[in-house]
MITOR-882336 format. One record per atom (N, C-alpha, C): residue in one letter; x, y, z. Coordinates in steps of 0.05 Angstrom, whole numbers, padded with zeros to 5 digits, always signed. Atoms other than C-alpha are relative to their C-alpha. Layout:
aXYZ
...
This chain:
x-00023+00002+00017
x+00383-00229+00913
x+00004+00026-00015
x-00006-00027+00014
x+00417-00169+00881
x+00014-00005-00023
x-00010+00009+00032
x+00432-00166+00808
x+00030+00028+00004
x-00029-00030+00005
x+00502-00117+00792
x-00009+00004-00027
x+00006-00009+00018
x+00504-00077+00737
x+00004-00013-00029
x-00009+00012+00027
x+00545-00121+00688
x-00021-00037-00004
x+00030+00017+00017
x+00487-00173+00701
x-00012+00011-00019
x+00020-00014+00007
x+00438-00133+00683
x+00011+00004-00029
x-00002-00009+00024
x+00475-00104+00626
x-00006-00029-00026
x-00010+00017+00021
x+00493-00178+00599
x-00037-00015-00006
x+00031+00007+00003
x+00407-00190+00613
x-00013+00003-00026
x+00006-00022+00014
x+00393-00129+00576
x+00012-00010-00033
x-00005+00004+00014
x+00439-00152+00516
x-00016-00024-00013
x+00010+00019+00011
x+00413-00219+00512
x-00033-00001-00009
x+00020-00018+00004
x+00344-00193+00511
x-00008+00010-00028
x-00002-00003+00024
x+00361-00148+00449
x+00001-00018-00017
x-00012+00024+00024
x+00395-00201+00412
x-00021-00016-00003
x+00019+00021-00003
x+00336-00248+00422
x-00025+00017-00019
x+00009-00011+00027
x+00291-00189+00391
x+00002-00001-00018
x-00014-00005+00027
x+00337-00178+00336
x-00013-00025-00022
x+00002+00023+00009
x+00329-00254+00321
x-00029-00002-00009
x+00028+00011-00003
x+00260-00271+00329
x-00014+00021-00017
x+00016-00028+00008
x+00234-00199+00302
x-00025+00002-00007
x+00029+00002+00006
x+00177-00172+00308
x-00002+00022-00017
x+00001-00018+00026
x+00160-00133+00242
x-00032+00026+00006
x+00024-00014+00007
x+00112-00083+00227
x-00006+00010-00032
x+00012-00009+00034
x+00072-00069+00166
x-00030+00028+00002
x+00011-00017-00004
x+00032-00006+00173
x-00018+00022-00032
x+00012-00022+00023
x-00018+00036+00119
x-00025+00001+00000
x+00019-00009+00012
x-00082+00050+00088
x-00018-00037+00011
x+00009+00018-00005
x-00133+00002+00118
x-00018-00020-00010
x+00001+00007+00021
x-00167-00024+00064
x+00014-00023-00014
x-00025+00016+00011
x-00114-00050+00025
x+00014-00011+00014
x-00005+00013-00017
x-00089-00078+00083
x-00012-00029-00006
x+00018+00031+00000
x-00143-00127+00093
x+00000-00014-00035
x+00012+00023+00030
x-00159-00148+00012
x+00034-00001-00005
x-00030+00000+00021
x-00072-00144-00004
x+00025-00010+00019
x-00017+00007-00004
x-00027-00152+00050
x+00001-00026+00026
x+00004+00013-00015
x-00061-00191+00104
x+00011-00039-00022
x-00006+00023+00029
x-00064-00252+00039
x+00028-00003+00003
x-00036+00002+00011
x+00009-00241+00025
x+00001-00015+00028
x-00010+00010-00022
x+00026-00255+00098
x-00013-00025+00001
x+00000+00030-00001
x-00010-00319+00104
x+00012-00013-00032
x-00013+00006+00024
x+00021-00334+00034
x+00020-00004+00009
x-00027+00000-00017
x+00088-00330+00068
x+00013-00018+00021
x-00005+00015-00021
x+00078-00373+00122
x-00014+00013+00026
x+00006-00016-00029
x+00059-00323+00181
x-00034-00006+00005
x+00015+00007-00020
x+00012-00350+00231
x-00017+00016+00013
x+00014-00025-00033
x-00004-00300+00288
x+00012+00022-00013
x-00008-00027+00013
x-00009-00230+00270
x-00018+00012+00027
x+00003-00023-00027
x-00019-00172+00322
x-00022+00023-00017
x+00010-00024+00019
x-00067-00111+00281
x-00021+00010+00016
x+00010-00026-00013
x-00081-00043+00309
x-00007+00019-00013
x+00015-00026+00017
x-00130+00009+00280
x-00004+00017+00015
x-00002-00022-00015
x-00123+00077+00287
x-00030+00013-00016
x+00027-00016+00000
x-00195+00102+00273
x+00009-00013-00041
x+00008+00012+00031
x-00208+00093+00187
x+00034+00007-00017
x-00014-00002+00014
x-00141+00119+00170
x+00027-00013-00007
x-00026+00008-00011
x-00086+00074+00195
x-00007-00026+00013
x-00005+00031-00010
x-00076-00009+00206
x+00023+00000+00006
x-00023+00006+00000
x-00017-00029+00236
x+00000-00036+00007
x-00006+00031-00008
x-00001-00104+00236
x+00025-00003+00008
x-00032-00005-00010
x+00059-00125+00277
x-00013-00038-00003
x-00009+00038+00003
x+00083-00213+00262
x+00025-00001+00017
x-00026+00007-00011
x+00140-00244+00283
x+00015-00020-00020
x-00016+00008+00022
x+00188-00270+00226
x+00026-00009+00000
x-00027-00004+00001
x+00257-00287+00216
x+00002+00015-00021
x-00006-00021+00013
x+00304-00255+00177
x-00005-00010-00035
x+00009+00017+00014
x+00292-00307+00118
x-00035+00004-00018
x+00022-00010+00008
x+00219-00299+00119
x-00017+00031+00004
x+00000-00031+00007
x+00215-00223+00127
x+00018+00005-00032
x-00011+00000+00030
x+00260-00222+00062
x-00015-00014-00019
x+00025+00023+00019
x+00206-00274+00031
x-00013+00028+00005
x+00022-00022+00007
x+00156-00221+00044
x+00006+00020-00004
x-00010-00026+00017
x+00192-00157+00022
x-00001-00009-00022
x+00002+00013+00029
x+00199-00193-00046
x-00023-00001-00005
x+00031+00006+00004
x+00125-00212-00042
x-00015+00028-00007
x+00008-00023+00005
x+00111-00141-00032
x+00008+00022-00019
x-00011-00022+00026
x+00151-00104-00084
x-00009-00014-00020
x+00021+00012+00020
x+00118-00160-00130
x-00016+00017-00006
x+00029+00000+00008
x+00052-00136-00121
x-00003+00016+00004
x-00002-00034-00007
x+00062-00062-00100
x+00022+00011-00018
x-00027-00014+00009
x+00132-00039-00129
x+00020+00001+00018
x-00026-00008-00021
x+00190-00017-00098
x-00016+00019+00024
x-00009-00020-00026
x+00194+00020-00025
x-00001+00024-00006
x-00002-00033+00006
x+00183+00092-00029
x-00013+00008-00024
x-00001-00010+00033
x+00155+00096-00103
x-00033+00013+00006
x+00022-00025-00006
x+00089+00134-00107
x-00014-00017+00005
x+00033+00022-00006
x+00034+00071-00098
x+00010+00002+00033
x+00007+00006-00028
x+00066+00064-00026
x-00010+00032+00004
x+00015-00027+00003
x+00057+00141-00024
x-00030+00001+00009
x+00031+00003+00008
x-00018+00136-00044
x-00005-00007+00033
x+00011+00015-00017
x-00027+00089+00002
x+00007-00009+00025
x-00002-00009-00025
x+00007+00114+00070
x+00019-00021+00009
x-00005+00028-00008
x+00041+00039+00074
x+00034+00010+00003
x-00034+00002-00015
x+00112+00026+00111
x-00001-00027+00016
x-00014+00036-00007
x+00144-00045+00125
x+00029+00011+00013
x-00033-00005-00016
x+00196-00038+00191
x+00005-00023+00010
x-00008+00012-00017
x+00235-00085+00223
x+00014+00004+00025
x-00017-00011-00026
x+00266-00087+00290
x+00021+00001+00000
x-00018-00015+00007
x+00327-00072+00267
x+00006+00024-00005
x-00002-00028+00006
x+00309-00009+00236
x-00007+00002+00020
x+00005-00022-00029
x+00280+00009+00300
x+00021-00005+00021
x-00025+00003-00019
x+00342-00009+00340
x+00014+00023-00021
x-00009-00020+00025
x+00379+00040+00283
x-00006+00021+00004
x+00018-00032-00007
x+00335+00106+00292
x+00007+00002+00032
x-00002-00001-00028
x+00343+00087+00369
x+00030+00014+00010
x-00027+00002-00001
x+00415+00086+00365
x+00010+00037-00011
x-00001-00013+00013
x+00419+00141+00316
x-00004+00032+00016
x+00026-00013-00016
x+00370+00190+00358
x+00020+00006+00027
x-00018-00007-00023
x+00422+00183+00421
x+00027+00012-00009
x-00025-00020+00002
x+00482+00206+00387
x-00010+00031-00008
């Protein structure tokens, strides 16, 4: 069976969109504080299954899967108990919260 292109493309779309939806997040920093601060929050939240990748002592990355609902529950949770995004504690402490959005965004961005 041979697929054409405007399959493929309409595959390829539905695919994205299905990412978009479902998203899988990432929460990345200082490993440490990871485990005693944000791992907590996330089961606080609801989140189940978590993905978490160490890069030798300096770097956790945990990747979930959220909606858009409860990714916005846990941004709130996190500027609670950290501050705002960008302010000097995430600084300190190497930490960055993406969604697959933003990474569709930089993707997008990056080809023009």
């Amino acid at each position: 069976m041979k697929i054409t292109r405007q399959k493929l493309r309409e595959i390829i779309k539905k695919e994205i969109y299905n990412m978009i939806n479902e998203g899988e997040h990432t929460f990345s920093g200082n490993p440490k504080f990871m485990k005693k601060t944000i791992l907590p929050l996330l089961r606080k939240a609801g989140i189940g299954k978590l993905k978490v990748k160490a890069y030798g002592d300096t770097l956790l990355d945990v990747y979930f899967d959220a909606d858009d609902e409860q990714f916005n529950n846990i941004k709130k949770l996190v500027n609670q108990k950290i501050g705002k995004t960008g302010s000097a504690k995430w600084k300190n402490l190497n930490l960055n919260l993406e969604g697959i959005g933003d990474k569709i965004l930089k993707i997008k961005k990056a080809k023009k």
